[in-house]
N, C-alpha and C positions, 0 to 999 in steps of 0.2 A: 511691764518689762518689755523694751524693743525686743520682737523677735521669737517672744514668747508662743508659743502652740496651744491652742484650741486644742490638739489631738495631742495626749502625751506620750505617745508610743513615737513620736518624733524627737522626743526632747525639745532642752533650749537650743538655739540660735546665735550666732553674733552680729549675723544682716539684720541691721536695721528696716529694708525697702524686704518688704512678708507680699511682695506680686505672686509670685512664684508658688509659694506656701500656700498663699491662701486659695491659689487654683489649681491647687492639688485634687484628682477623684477621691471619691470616698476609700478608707481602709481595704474595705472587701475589694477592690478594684485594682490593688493594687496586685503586683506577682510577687511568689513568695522570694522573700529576702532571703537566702542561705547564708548566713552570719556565720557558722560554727568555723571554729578553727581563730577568728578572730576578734585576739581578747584586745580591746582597745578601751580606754576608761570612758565614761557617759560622757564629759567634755575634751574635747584633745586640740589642741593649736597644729594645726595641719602644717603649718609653716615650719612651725619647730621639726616636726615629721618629717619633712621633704628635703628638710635642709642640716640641720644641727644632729637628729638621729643620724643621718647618713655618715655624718664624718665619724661619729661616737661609735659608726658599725664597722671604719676599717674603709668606707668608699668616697673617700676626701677627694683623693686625685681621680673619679671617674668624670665624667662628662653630666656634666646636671643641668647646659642648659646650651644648646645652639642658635642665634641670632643675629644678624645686624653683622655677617660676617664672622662669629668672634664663640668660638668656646669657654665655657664655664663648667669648671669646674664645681662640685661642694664643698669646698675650702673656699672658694672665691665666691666674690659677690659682682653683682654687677656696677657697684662704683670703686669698690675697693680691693686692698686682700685681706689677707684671712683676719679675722679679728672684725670685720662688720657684719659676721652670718646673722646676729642677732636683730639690724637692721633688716638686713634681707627677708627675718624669717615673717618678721611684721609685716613688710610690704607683702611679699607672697600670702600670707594669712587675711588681711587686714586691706589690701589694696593701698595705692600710694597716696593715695587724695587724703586717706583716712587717719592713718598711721595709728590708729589705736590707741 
């Protein structure tokens, strides 16, 4: 499985390219993770998170993305309006080359 961990206190993956992963120190090396407080499920689409939750919380009309001169919104996307977050959330999750 792309992506997949040697060490399963990491979980899966959805990078394909494991550089990173694999030159990771050993567990004992690592500093301790203070996780509590955040219940998130073993797999999560970060994109949907960043983007789609926000609007679903009430923070559609803030400011979710500054560039190239130009504010975005999380209603908006960067080709469209509202109505392609779900594109967007791909790219941001997924990177644009990839689309998932």
């Amino acid at each position: 499985m792309p992506g997949a961990s040697p060490d399963r206190s990491l979980g899966p993956s959805g990078h394909l390219d494991t550089f990173t992963r694999d030159r990771l120190p050993p567990p004992e090396q690592w500093p301790d993770l203070l996780l509590d407080g955040f219940n998130y499920p073993e797999i999560l689409n970060a994109g949907v998170e960043l983007t789609d939750a926000m609007v679903r919380k009430g923070f559609g009309d803030h400011t979710a993305l500054i560039g190239n001169g130009r504010h975005r919104t999380y209603k908006s996307s960067p080709t469209g309006p509202t109505g392609s977050r779900t594109r967007w959330s791909r790219t941001m999750a997924c990177g644009p080359a990839t689309g998932c």
